[in-house]
N, C-alpha and C positions, 0 to 999 in steps of 0.2 A: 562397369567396364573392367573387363579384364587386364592387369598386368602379364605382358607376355616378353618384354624385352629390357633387355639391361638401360637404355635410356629410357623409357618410362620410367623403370623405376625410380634411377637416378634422379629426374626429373620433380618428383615428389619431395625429396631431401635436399637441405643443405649439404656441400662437402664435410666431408671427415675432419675433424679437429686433429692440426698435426698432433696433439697429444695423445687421440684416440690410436694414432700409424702408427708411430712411433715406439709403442708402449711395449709392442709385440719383439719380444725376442727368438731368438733361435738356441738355448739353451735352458736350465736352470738354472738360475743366480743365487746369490744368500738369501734374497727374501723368500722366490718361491721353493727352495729347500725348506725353511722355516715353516711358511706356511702347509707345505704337506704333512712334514713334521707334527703337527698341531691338527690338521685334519683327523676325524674319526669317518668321513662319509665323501663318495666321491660316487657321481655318476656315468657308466662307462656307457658312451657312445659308438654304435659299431655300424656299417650296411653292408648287404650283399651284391654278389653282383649283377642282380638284379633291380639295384639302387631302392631295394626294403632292408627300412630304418630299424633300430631296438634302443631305448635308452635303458639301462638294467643300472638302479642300484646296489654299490655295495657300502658294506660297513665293517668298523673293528676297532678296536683300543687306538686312540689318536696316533697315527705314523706308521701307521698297520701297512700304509704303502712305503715302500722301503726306494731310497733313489740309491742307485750303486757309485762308483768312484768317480766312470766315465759319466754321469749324469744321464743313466735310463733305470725307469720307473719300474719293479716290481711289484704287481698287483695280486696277491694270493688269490686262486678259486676258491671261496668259502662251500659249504654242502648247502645246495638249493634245490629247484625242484626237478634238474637235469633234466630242461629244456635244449640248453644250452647254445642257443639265441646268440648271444655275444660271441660264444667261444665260434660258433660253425661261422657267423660268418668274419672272423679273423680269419680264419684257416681261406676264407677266401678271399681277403683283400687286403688285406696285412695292413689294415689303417685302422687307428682307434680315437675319440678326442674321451679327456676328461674333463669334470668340472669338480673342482675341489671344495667343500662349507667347512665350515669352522662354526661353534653353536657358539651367536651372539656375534658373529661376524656378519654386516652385511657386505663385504667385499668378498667374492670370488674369484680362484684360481682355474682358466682356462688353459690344458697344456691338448696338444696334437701329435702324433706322431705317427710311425711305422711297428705296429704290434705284429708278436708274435708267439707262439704257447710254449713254454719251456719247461721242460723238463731236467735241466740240468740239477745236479746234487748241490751245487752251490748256490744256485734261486731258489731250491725248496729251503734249503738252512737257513737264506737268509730270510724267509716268510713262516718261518716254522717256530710257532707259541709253545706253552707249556701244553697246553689242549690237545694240539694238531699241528701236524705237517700237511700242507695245499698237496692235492693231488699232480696241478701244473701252476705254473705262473702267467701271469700276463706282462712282458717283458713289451716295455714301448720304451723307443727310442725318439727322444722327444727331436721336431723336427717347428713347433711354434708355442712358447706360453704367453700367456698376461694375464694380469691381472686385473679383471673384471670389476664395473664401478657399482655403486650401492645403491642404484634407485630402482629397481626390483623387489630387493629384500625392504628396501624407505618403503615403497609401493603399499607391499602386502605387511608389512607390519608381520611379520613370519616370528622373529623374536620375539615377540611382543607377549605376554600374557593376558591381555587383555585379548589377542588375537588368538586364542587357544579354543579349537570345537571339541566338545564333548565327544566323546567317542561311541557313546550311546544312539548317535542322531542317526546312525545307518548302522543297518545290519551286521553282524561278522563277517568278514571277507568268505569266509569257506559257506554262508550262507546266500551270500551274493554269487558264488561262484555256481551252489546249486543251484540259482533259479536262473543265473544265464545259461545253465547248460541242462536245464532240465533234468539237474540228477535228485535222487528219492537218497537225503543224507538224515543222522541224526541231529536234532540241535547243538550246537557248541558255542560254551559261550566265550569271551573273549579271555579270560582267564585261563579257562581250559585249552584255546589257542596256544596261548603263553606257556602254558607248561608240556604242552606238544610239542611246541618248537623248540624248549630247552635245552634239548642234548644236541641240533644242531648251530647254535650261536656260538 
């Protein structure tokens, strides 16, 4: 049976724990400052308006996302493979959600906003490393955060070392990518990856 309407679904759950409602704010607070602060990885959720989804990870030195005075989030465009998925469709809907990890945290930070790509000299200073200055920024004015509970990360045991796969059980990505698209590449092995990738991290 298909789910097609808000009371079916409803129907399937108990109500929301006022604690679940509630949790949700409309700004950053000290905690979730902190917790970005302490962030190295956050995933940027974007769609078009054609309502196709992207979830694009990024990463950097913990607090690499920078919150400004008024409380909005500067996200640097790190060098990737300029698809640019995320970026195109901001420029069309000017909504972005993040989800913020912390390694060895199973609690998550969920914030929402109104994004938009900046260029200003004062968003690149303030996302510009010894390395690099970001080309633009992703400037979100946060409009909902919370802070997300740990029975996903309890779930999968993500943390965990004992929950760690070898990275040998599937092929290199650039060798998965050959055979999804039928390209004729050299072998590479994952080390060689790594040091491919080097000069943009």
């Amino acid at each position: 049976m298909k789910i097609d309407t808000l009371e079916a679904l409803r129907g399937l759950y108990d109500p929301a724990k006022e604690r679940a409602v509630v949790k949700q704010i409309a700004a950053l607070d000290t905690h979730c400052r902190r917790f970005i602060s302490l962030s190295p990885f956050v995933v940027l959720s974007t769609g078009n308006a054609q309502h196709d989804l992207d979830a694009s990870p990024r990463g950097g030195e913990p607090g690499f996302v920078k919150v400004t005075p008024e409380g909005d989030l500067l996200l640097p465009d790190a060098p990737g493979n300029n698809r640019l998925d995320s970026l195109e469709n901001i420029v069309a809907t000017g909504r972005a959600g993040l989800l913020f990890l912390i390694p060895g945290f199973d609690e998550t930070l969920r914030v929402n906003g109104r994004a938009t790509l900046s260029t200003a000299p004062a968003d690149i200073a303030a996302c510009s490393t010894e390395r690099r200055a970001p080309k633009l920024v992703v400037r979100v004015q946060v409009s909902a955060a919370y802070l997300h509970c740990a029975k996903a990360f309890m779930r999968s045991r993500l943390w965990e070392a004992s929950s760690q796969v070898d990275r040998a059980v599937m092929p290199t990505i650039g060798q998965m990518i050959a055979d999804q698209a039928g390209l004729e590449i050299a072998p590479e092995t994952q080390q060689e990856m790594v040091r491919r990738y080097a000069a943009d991290l």
